[in-house]
Each structure stands twice: as C-alpha cells, then as structure tokens.
VEXDREN-2710 file (C-alpha; in Angstrom, 1 decimal):
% VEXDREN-2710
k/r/px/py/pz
1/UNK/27.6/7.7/-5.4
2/UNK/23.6/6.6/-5.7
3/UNK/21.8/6.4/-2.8
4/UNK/20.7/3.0/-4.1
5/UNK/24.1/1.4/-3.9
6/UNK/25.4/0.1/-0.9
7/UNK/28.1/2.2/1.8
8/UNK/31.3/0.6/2.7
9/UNK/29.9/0.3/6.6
10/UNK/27.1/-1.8/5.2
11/UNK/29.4/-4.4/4.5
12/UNK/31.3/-5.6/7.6
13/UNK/35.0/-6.9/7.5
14/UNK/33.4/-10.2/8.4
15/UNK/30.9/-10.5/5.7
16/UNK/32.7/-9.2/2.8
17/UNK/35.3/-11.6/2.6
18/UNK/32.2/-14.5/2.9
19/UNK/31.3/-12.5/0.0
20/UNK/33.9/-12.3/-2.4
21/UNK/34.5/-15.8/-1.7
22/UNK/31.2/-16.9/-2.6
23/UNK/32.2/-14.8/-6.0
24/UNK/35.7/-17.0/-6.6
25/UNK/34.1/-20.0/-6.1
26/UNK/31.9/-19.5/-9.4
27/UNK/35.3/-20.6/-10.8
28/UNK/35.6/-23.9/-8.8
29/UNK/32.2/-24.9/-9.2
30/UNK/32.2/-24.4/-13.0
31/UNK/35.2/-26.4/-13.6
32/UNK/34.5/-29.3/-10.7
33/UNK/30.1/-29.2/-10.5
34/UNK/30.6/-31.3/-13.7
35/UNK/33.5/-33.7/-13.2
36/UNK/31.2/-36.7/-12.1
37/UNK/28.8/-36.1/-15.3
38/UNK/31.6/-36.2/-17.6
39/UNK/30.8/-39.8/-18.2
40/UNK/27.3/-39.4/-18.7
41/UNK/28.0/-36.4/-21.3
42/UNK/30.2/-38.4/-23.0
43/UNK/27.9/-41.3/-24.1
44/UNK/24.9/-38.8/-24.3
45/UNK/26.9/-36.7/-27.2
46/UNK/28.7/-39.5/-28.8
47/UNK/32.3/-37.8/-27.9
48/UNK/35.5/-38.7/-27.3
49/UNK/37.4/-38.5/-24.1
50/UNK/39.6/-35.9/-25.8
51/UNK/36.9/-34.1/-26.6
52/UNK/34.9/-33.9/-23.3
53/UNK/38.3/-32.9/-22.0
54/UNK/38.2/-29.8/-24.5
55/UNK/34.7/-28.5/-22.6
56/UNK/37.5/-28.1/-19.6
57/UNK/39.9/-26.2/-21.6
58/UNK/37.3/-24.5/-23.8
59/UNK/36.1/-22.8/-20.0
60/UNK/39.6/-21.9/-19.3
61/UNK/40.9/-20.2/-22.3
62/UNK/38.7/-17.8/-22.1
63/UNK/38.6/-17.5/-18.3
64/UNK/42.4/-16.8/-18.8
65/UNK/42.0/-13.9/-21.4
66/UNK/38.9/-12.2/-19.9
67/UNK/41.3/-11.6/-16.2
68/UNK/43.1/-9.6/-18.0
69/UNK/40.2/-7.1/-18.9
70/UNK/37.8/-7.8/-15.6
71/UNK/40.3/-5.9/-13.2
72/UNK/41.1/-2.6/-15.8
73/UNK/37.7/-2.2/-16.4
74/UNK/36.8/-2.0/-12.7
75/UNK/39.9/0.4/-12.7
76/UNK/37.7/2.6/-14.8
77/UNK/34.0/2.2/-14.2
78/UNK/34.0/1.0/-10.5
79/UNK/33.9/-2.8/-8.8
80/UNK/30.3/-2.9/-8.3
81/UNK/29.4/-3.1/-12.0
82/UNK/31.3/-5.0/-13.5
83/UNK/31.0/-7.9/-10.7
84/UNK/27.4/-7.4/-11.2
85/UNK/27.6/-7.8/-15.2
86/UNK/30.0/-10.4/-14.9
87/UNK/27.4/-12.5/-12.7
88/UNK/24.7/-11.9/-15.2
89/UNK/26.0/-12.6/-18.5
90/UNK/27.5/-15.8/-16.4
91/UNK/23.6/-16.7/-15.3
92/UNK/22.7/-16.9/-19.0
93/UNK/25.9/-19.0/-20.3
94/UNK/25.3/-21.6/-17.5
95/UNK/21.0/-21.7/-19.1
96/UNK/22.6/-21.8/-22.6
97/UNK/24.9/-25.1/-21.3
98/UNK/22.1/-26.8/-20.1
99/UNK/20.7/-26.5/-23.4
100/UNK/23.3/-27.6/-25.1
101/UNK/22.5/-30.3/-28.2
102/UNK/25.6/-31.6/-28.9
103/UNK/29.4/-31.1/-28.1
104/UNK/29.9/-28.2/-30.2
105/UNK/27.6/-26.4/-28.6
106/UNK/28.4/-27.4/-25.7
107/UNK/32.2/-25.8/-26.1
108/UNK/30.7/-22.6/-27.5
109/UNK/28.8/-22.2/-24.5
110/UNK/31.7/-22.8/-21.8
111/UNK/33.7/-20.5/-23.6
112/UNK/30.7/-17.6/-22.9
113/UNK/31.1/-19.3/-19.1
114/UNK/34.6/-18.8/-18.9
115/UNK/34.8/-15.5/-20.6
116/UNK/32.3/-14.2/-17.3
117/UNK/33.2/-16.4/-14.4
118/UNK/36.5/-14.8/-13.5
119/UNK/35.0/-11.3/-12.9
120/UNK/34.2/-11.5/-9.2
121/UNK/37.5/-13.7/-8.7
122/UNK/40.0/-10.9/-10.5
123/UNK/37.9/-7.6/-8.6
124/UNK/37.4/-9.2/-5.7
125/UNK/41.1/-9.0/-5.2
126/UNK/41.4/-5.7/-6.0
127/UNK/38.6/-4.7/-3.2
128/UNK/40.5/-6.6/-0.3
129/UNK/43.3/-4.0/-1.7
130/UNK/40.8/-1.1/-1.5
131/UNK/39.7/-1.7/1.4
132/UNK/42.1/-2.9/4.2
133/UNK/46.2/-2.6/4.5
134/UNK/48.8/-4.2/6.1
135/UNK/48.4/-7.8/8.3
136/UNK/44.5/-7.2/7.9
137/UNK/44.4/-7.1/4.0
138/UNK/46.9/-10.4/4.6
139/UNK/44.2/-11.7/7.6
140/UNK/41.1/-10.7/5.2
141/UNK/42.7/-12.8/2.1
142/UNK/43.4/-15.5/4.1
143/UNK/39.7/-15.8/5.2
144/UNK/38.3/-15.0/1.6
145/UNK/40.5/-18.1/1.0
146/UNK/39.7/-20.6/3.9
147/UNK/35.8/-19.8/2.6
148/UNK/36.6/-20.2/-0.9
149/UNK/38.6/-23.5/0.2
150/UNK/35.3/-25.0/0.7
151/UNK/34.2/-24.8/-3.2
152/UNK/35.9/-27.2/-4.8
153/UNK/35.1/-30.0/-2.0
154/UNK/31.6/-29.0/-2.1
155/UNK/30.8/-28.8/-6.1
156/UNK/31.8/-32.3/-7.2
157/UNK/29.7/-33.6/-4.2
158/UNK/26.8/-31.2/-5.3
159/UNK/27.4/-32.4/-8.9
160/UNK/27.6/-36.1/-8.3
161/UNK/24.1/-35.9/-6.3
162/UNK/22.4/-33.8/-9.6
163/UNK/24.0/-36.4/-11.8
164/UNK/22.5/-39.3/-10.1
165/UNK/19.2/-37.9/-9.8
166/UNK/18.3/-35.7/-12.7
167/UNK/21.5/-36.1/-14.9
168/UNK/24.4/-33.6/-16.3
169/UNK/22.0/-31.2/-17.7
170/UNK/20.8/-30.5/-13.8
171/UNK/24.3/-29.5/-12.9
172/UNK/24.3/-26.3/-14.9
173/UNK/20.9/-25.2/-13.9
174/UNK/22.3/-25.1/-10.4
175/UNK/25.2/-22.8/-11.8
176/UNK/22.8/-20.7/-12.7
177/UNK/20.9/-21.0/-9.6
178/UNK/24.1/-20.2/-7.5
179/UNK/25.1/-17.5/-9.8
180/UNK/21.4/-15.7/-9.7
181/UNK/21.7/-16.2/-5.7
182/UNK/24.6/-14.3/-5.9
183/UNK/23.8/-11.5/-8.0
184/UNK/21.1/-10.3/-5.5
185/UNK/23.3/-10.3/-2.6
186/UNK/26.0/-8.3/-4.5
187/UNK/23.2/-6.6/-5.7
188/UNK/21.7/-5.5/-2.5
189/UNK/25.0/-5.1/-0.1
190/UNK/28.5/-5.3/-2.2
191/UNK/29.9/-1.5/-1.7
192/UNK/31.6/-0.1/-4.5
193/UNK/35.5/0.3/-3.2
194/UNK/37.1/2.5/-5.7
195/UNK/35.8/6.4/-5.2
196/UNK/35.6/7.9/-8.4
197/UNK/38.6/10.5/-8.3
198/UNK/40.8/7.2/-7.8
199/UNK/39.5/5.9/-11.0
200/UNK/41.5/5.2/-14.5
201/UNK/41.0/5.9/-18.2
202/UNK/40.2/3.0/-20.5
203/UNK/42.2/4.9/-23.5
204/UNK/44.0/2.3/-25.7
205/UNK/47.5/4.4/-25.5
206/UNK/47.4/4.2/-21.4
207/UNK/46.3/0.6/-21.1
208/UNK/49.0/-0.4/-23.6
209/UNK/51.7/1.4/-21.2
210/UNK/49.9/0.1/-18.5
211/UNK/49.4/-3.5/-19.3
212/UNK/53.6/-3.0/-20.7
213/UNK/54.8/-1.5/-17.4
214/UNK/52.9/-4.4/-15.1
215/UNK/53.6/-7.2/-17.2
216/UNK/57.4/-6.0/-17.9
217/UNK/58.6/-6.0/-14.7
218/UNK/60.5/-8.8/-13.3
219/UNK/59.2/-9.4/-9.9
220/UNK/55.3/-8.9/-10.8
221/UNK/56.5/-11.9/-13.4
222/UNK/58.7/-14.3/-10.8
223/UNK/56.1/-13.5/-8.2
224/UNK/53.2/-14.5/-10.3
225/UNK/54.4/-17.1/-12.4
226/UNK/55.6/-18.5/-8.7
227/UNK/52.0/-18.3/-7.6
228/UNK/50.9/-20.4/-10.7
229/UNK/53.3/-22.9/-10.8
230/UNK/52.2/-23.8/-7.3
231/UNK/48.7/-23.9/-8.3
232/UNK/49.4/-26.2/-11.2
233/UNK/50.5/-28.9/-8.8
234/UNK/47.5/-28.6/-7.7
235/UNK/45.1/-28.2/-10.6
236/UNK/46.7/-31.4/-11.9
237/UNK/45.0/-33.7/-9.8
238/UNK/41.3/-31.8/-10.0
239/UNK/42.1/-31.7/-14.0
240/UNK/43.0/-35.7/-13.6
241/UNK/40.2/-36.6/-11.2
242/UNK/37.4/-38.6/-13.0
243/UNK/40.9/-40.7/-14.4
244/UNK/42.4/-40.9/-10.9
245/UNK/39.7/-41.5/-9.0
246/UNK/37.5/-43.8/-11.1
247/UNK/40.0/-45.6/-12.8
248/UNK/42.7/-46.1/-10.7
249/UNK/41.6/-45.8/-7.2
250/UNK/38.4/-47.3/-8.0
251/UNK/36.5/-44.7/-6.7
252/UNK/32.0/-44.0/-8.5
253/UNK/31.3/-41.2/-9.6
254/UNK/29.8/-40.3/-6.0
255/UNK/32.6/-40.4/-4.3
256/UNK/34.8/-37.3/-5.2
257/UNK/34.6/-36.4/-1.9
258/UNK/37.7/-38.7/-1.4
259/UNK/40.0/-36.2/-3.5
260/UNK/38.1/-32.5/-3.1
261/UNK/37.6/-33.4/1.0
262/UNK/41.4/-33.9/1.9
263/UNK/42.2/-30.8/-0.5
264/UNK/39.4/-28.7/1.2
265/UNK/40.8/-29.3/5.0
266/UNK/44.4/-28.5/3.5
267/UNK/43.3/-25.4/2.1
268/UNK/41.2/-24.5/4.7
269/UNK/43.9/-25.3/7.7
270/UNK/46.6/-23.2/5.6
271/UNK/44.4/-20.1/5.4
272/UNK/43.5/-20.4/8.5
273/UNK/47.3/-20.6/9.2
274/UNK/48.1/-17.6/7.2
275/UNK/45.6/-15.2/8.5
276/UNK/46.8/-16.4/12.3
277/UNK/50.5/-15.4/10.9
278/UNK/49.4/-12.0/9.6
279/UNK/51.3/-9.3/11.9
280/UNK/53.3/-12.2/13.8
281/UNK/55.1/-13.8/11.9
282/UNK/56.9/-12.3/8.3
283/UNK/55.6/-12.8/5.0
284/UNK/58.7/-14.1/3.8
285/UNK/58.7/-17.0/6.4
286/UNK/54.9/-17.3/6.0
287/UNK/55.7/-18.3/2.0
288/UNK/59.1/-20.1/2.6
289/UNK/57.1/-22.5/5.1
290/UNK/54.2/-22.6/2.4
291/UNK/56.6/-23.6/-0.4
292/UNK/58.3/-25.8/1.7
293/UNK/55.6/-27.9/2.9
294/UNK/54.1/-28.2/-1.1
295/UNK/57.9/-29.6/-2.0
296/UNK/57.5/-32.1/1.0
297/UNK/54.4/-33.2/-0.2
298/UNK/55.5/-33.5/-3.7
299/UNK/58.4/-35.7/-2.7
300/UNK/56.5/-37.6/-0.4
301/UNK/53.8/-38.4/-3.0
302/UNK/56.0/-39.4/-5.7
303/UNK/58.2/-41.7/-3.4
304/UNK/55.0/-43.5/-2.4
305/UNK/54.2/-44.1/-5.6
306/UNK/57.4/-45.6/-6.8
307/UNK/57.3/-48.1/-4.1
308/UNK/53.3/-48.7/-3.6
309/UNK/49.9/-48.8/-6.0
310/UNK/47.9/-46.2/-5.5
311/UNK/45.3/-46.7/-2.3
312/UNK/42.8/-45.1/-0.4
313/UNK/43.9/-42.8/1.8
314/UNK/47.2/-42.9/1.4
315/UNK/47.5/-42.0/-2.4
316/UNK/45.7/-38.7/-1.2
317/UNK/47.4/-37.8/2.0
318/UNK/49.8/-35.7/0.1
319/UNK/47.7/-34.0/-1.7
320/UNK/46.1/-32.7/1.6
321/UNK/49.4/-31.6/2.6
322/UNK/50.4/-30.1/-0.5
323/UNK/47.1/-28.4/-0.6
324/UNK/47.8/-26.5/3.0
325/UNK/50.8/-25.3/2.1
326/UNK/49.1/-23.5/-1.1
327/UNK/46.8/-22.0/1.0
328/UNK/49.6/-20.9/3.4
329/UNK/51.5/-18.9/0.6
330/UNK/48.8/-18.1/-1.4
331/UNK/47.7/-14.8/0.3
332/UNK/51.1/-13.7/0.8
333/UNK/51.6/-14.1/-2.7
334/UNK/48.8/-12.3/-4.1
335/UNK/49.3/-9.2/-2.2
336/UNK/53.0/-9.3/-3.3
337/UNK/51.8/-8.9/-6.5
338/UNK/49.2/-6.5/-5.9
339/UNK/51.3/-4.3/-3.6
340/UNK/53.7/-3.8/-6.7
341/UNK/51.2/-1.6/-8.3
342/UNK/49.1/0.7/-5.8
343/UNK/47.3/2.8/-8.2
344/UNK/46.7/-0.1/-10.4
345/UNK/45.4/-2.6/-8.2
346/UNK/42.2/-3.7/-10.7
347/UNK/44.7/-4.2/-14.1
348/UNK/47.5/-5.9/-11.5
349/UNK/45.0/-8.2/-10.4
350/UNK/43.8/-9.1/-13.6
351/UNK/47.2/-9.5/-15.2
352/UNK/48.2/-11.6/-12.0
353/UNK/44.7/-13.7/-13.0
354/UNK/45.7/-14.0/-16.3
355/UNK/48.7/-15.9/-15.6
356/UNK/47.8/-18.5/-12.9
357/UNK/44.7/-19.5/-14.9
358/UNK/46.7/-19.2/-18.2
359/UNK/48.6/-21.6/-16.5
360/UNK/45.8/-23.7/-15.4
361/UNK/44.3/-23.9/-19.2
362/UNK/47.4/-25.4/-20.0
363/UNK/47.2/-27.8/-17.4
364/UNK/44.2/-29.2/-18.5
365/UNK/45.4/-29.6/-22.1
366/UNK/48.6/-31.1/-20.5
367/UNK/46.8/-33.3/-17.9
368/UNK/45.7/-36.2/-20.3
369/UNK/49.6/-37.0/-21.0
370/UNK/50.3/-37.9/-17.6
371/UNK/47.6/-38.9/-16.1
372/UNK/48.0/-42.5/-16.8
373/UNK/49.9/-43.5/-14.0
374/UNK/49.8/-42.3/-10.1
375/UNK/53.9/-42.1/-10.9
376/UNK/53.7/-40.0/-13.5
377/UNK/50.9/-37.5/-11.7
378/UNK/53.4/-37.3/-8.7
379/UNK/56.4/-36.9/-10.9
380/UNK/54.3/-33.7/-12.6
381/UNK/53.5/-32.3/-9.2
382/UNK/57.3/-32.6/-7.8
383/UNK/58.2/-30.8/-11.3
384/UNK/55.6/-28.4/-11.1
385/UNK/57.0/-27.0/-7.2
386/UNK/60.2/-27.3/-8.2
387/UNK/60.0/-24.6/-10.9
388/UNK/57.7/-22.6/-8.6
389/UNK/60.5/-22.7/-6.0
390/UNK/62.6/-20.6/-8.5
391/UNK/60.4/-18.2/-9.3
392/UNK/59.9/-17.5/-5.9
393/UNK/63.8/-17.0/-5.3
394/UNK/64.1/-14.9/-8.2
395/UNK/61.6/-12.7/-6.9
396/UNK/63.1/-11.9/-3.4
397/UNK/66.9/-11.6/-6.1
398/UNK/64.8/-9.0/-7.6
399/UNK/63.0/-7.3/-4.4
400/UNK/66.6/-7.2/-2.6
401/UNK/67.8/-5.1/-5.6
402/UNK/64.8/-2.2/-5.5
403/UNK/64.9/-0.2/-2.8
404/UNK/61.5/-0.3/-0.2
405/UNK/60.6/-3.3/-2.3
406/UNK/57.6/-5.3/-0.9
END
C-alpha cells in the first residue's frame, strides 16, 4: 500500500467510528437539511406539492440503486477510493443544486446527489466488518450509530437557520461544505481495510453469481427486509414532517427540532443501549427487546390518536420510543446480514443498502397518501412493525434450519 495512505493504527477504534458516522450522515442531511425550505422552493419554482415531493424521491431512487454498486466496487478496488470518489462527485451535485433554475433541474441534480451519497454509508459497514469481530464489531456499530443518531436532529435545525437567513439555495452550499470537510479528513486519516489479496473481481459473470447467491437466500432477505420495514416506521414521519409538523401541530418552519430532537435522544439512548449489551446480553434478546419496544410505540401512538388531536409533546412521545428501539436492533441487524457473507462483506452491504433505502424511496412516494391525518400516520407505523415483526421470525425459522447459522 502507498506510503501516502493512512495505516490502520492511525485510526483509533474511537475515531473511526466518529468517522464513518460523519460519512452516513451525508444521507440524513441531504434528505432533512432541506425539509424547512420546501416551502420557500415551492413558491420560488412555481411547483406543486407533488412535485417538490418528487426532489425527495428523485434523491432516493438513485441512492437505492447506487448501494448496490458502492459496496462491490470496494470489494474490488479497496474502501478508501471509492469513499473518497463517492464524497467528491457528491461535493459537485450539492454546487450543481444550488444552481438549480427551476424544478427540473432541480430533480436532475438530486438524482447525481443520491447516486453518490450512499457511498460512505454502504463501505463504511463493510470496514466495521474488516476491522473488528465479535461483541466489538456489535459495540463499534452501535457507536457509529449513536453518532450518526445525531444527523437527522441536527440538519433540519441547520437548514431552518440557512433558510431564514440566506434562503434554500444556502442549504446546499453547506452540503457541499460538509461534504468537502469530510473528504479531507478521509483523505488524510481513513485507512484502507481490505488488503489487496482479500480483494474481488468486478467480472460481469461473478457479480451476477454473486449478487444471485446474496440476494437468493432467504435469511439475507427476512433479515433485511426486517431491518427496512422497521426503518419505514420511521422514515414515515421525517418523509411527513413539513405536513405533520406545520400543518397539524402547528409547528414554523424553525421548529423541527420538536420531531428530529425526540428521535435523536431515542436513537441515541438505543445505541447506546446496544453497544452496553454487546458480549452481555444475546443478540437475539437484544433485537426481540428492540422490536418489541418499536410495536409498543406503534400501538401506543395510534391509540392516542384515536382518542386525542394531535399535541405537543405528546403526539411525539412515541416516536422517541419507537425511535430507541430502532436503534436497539439496528446493529444487531446489520451484522446479521453482513455475517451471512464473510468474503463478501462490501456487495452484502450494498445489497443489504439497497433494500432498506429501496424501501425508504417508496416511503416517500407512499407518504403523501397518509399523511393527512395523525390517525392514519400511526395506523402506517403499527402496519409497518407489524410486517417487520415477521420478517424477523422468519429469519430465526430460517437460521434454526442451517447449521452454525448466525
């Protein structure tokens, strides 16, 4: 390896993960910097709501297609690179959306976003793998996700200052800002994980067996599909914010610290959680108590809404609680998933991407539909942890059948 890139001892255990957290939260902050502008873009552009609402699935699309290359090229060419070309073509779609003239444009552009963003999310996965085994690749996930809780908290309070004072077009020069940042660090002190004897061919005929034998098999599906129906109980209520939160809680555009605040703590108290667990407690307990604290919350959330309007706080209690217990089962998912394929971490990872923001693209084009009412939010949610309840049992009916299954 070059002299010029970094060694693995020049990261520490407790930097990287601040690290590759910084890297996922590119995602966060592209889809929730510009909530509170959404209005402004709007009027500015002569748009529909529909079709500001596209500039959300426009990103994800594209986020979703790109996972499933990010992690198979790193397979082949190293980590390193392709997080670092990842962060600059990313730099130059976030300049090209702030020079956007008009909504067309303006979806072209978030596409080029999308297609980029998920690159340090998707190998930064992988490199907790490469690295670190055991309750400490469960203990370093669950801090890369108690740091990356922080993002989507932070980025529609960052956005909703830029919007007041220098409008939407500000909100994507600090994308690229934030993205430029973080290509120098990476630049300067992200090691590269996978040694080059470990590495994989990007031959059509083994990818297409590859990509057959990880997305065939049954509990890489359950397990995933698990993971992204829990998310999408979630992402429903960032997808819904500027209509929940403005409309019917009342709430300016300044204040989406009422929604992404509660969510933050959850997350961040669930990782937390989670990397406490790691080597003490099971990781099928760890995700049974996960899941079942998202279906409390779901339950509780929708039976408050049949009886009650929705109010500040207590239309958002649940989705704090609901938000821990993602966090709690999150890690222990991933690494399930991961963990199926050990020579194949990069591809697995992007596959296991591909899904959950699949998932989350469809979200956003299904969001509009129900986001009407509080009720009919909450009734989503419930559905949404319901189904990821079954994927989860038919993944340990699956696991019980292989032998030494994770």
């Amino acid at each position: 390896m070059a002299s010029s890139h970094p060694t693995q001892s020049s990261t520490t255990s407790g930097g990287l993960p601040l690290l590759l957290a910084s890297l996922s939260a590119i995602g966060p902050f592209s889809i929730d910097a510009y909530l509170p502008s959404m209005g402004e873009i709007q009027t500015v552009m002569h748009t529909s709501p529909y079709a500001l609402q596209m500039t959300l699935t426009a990103y994800m699309g594209p986020f979703a297609l790109m996972t499933l290359w990010h992690g198979a090229i790193s397979d082949a060419v190293g980590r390193r690179r392709v997080v670092l070309w990842g962060m600059a073509l990313f730099a130059l779609a976030s300049i090209a959306c702030a020079c956007a003239q008009n909504i067309a444009m303006l979806l072209v552009f978030r596409a080029l976003q999308g297609a980029t963003a998920g690159a340090g999310m998707v190998v930064g996965r992988a490199i907790v793998r490469d690295r670190f085994h055991g309750p400490d690749a469960q203990r370093v996930m669950s801090q890369v996700s108690m740091t990356f809780a922080f993002a989507p908290a932070i980025a529609p309070v960052i956005g909703g200052w830029l919007q007041s004072a220098f409008g939407w077009r500000s909100v994507f020069f600090f994308l690229v800002l934030y993205s430029g940042v973080i290509w120098l660090i990476c630049r300067r002190i992200l090691p590269e994980t996978l040694p080059r004897e470990k590495r994989q061919t990007l031959h059509p005929i083994y990818l297409l067996k590859a990509y057959w034998t990880v997305l065939s098999s049954p509990r890489f599906l359950a397990v995933c599909l698990g993971s992204t129906f829990c998310f999408a109980g979630l992402f429903l209520y960032v997808a819904a914010a500027p209509e929940f939160l403005m409309h019917q809680l009342g709430i300016a555009s300044t204040g989406f610290f009422w929604l992404f605040g509660p969510l933050t703590v959850g997350m961040a108290l669930g990782a937390w959680l989670s990397g406490r667990f790691a080597g003490r407690i099971s990781p099928t307990r760890t995700l049974s108590w996960g899941v079942g604290c998202m279906g409390a919350a779901a339950a509780g959330n929708l039976w408050f809404h049949r009886v009650h309007p929705p109010v500040l706080p207590w239309s958002l209690t649940p989705i704090m609680l609901y938000s821990f217990g993602m966090a709690l089962a999150f890690p222990t998912l991933t690494l399930l998933a991961l963990d199926l394929f050990p020579e194949q971490r990069g591809l697995a990872a992007s596959c296991q991407s591909f899904i959950s923001t699949g998932g989350a693209a469809l979200v956003a084009v299904f969001a509009p539909l129900v986001w009407a009412t509080s009720l009919s939010l909450a009734t989503s949610q419930l559905a949404a942890v319901a189904i990821a309840l079954v994927f989860v049992a038919v993944y340990w009916r699956f696991a019980r059948d292989v032998p030494h299954a994770s």
